[in-house]
C-alpha positions in Angstrom: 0.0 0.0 0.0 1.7 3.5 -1.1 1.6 6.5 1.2 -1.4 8.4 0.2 -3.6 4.7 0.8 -2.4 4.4 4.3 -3.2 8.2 4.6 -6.5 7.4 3.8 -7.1 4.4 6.4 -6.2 6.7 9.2 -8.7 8.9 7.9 -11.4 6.6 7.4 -10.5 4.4 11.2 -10.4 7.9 12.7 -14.1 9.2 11.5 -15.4 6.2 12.8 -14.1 6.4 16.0 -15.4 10.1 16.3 -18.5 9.2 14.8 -18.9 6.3 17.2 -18.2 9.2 20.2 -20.4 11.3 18.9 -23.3 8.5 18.6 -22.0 7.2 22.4 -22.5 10.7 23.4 -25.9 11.8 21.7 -27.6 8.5 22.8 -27.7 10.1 26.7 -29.5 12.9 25.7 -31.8 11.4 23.5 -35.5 9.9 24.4 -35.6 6.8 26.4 -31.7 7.6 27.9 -30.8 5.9 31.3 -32.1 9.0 34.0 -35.5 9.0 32.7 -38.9 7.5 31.5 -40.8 10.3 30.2 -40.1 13.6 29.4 -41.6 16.6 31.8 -45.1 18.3 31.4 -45.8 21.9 30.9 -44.7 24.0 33.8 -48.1 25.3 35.2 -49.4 28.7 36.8 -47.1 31.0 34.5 -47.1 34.6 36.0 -45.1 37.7 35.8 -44.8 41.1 37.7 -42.9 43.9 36.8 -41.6 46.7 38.3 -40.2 49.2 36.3 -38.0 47.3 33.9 -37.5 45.1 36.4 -39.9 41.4 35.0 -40.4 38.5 37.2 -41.7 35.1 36.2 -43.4 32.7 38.6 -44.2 29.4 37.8 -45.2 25.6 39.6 -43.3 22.6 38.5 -45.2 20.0 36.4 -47.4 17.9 37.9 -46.5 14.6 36.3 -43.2 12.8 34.4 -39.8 12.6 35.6 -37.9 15.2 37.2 -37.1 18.4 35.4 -33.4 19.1 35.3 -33.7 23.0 33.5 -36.1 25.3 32.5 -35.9 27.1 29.3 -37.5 30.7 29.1 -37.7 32.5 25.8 -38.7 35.9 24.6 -39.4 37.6 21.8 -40.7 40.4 19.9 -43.6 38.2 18.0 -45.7 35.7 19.1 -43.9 32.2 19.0 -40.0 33.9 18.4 -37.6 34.0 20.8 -35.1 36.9 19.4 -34.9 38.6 22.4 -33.1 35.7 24.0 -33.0 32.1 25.4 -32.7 31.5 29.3 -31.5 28.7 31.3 -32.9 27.8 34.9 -32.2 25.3 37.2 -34.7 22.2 37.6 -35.1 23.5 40.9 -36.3 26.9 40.0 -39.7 28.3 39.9 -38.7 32.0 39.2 -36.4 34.0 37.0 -36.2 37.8 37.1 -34.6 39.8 33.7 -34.3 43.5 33.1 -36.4 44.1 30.2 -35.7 47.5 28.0 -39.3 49.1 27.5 -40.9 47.4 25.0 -43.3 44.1 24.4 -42.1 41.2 24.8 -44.0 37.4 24.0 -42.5 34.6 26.8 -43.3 31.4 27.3 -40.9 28.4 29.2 -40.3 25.2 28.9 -39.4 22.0 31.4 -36.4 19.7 30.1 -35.1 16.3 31.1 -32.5 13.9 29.3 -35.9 12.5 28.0 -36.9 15.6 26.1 -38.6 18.7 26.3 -42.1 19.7 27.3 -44.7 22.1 25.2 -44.4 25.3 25.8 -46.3 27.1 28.7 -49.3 29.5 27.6 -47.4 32.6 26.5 -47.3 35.6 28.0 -47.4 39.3 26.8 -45.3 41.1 28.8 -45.2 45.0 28.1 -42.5 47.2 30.5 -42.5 51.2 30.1 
């Protein structure tokens, strides 16, 4: 075999192996993976106050499937977008608070597991001065 063919073995042994990581990995976050059964419900009982600029969101843990591990907020400038930005909270959480330029704003959150994502809560308008 000349240079250039074992240059190509390496090549091809070494995509699998990172292809085979990258499936190993994926797998665990995937439906089904080994720290869950189902994935969460809707977070319930969605609320904000404001003061000022100053927006608070409430909200009660899902009643039912396995344990949430985050909660995703998003707002944005239309109903359904999140352009004006993607939040993390913990599983633990049941309230975020965000300054918010004046201006309307469309929220909604979501409860995630390693078994996948809930529906969105009811969205919220949310309008600061």
């Amino acid at each position: 075999m000349n240079k250039n063919g074992v240059i190509a073995v390496v090549v091809v042994v070494a995509a699998i192996v990172l292809i085979g990581l990258w499936a190993m990995r994926s797998g665990e976050q995937t439906a089904g993976g080994p720290d869950c059964s189902t994935p969460p419900t809707t977070p319930q009982s969605v609320t904000y106050t404001k003061q000022g600029e100053q927006v608070t969101l409430t909200w009660a843990a899902p009643p039912t499937g396995d344990p949430v591990t985050t909660y995703v907020i998003e707002a944005g400038s239309a109903p359904g977008s999140n352009n004006q930005g993607t939040f993390v909270a913990a599983g633990s959480a049941t309230r975020f608070e965000r300054a918010a330029p004046a201006g309307t704003y469309y929220v909604r959150i979501f409860a995630r597991n390693s078994c996948g994502t809930s529906p969105a809560s009811p969205e919220l308008t949310v309008t600061t001065p």
